[in-house]
N, C-alpha and C positions, 0 to 999 in steps of 0.2 A: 504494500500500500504506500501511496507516494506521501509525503509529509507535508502539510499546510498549517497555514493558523486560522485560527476559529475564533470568532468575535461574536460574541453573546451580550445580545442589549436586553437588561431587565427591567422593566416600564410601568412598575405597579404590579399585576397580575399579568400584563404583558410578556413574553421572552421570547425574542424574535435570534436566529441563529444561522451564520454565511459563514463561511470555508473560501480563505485566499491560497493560492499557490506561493504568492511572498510576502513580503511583510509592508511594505511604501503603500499594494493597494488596501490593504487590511487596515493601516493604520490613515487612509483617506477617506476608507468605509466607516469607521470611525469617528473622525474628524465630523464626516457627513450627518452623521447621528445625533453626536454631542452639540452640534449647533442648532440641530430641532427640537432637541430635549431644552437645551435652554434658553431656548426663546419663548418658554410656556410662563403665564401668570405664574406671580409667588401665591406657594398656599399657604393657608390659616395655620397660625398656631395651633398644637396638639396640647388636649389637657389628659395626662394619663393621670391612675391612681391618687400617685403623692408626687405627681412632675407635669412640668407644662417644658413641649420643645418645641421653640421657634423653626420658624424656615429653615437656618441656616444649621441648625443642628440635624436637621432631616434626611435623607439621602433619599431624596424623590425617583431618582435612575442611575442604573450603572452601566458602563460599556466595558466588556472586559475581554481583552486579546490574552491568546493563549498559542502556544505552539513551539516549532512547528512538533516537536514531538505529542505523539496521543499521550502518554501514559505519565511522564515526568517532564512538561513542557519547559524549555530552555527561558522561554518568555510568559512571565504568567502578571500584566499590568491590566492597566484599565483608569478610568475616566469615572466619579463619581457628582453625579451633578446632584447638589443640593437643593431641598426648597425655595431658597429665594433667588435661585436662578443662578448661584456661581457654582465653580465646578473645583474639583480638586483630582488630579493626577495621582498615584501609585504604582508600586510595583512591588512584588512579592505573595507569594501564599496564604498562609496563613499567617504569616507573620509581615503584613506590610508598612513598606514605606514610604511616606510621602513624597514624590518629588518635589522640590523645590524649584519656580522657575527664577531665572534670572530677571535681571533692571529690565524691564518694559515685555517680558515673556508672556505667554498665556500659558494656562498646564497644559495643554493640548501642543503645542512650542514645546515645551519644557519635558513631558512624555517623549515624543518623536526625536528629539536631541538626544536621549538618554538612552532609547533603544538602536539609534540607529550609530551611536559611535560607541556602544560598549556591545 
């Protein structure tokens, strides 16, 4: 079986899932995503039990590249767009880490910088 990455966008109860041969169109499939996902209105505050979470503590969707290996993917990041419309980059499994972008970057910049020169 030939090796691709797999990009899985999770949209509420939505999970929409595409297979790239490399990684530049995977991470424009992407890119394409995360600019639809946040150009949606901010939602309402959540009031749970004994906590109230603003927009921005909310992870309204997530876009998340993986590959190209099936089993133990060499690349496992992604793209989390929060309720009030901004988004934050990652990378790692269970254990992730933020990326950080640079002076005037976007995380979506600051993602593709990070995969594509390490």
């Amino acid at each position: 079986m030939a090796e691709h990455y797999r990009l899985t966008v999770r949209d509420g109860p939505r999970v929409s899932r595409q297979r790239f041969a490399s990684l530049p169109p995977a991470l424009d499939a992407l890119a394409a995503h995360v600019a639809e996902l946040t150009a949606r209105p901010e939602r309402a505050t959540i009031a749970a039990v004994a906590r109230e979470f603003a927009p921005v503590a909310q992870v309204a969707a997530r876009a998340e590249l993986r590959g190209p290996e099936r089993w133990t993917p060499r690349i496992r990041a992604g793209i989390d767009v929060r309720g009030d419309g901004s988004s934050e980059a990652w990378i790692g499994g269970a254990t992730r880490r933020v990326v950080e972008p640079a002076d005037g970057e976007t995380p979506l910049a600051a993602l593709r910088r990070t995969l594509m020169d390490g």
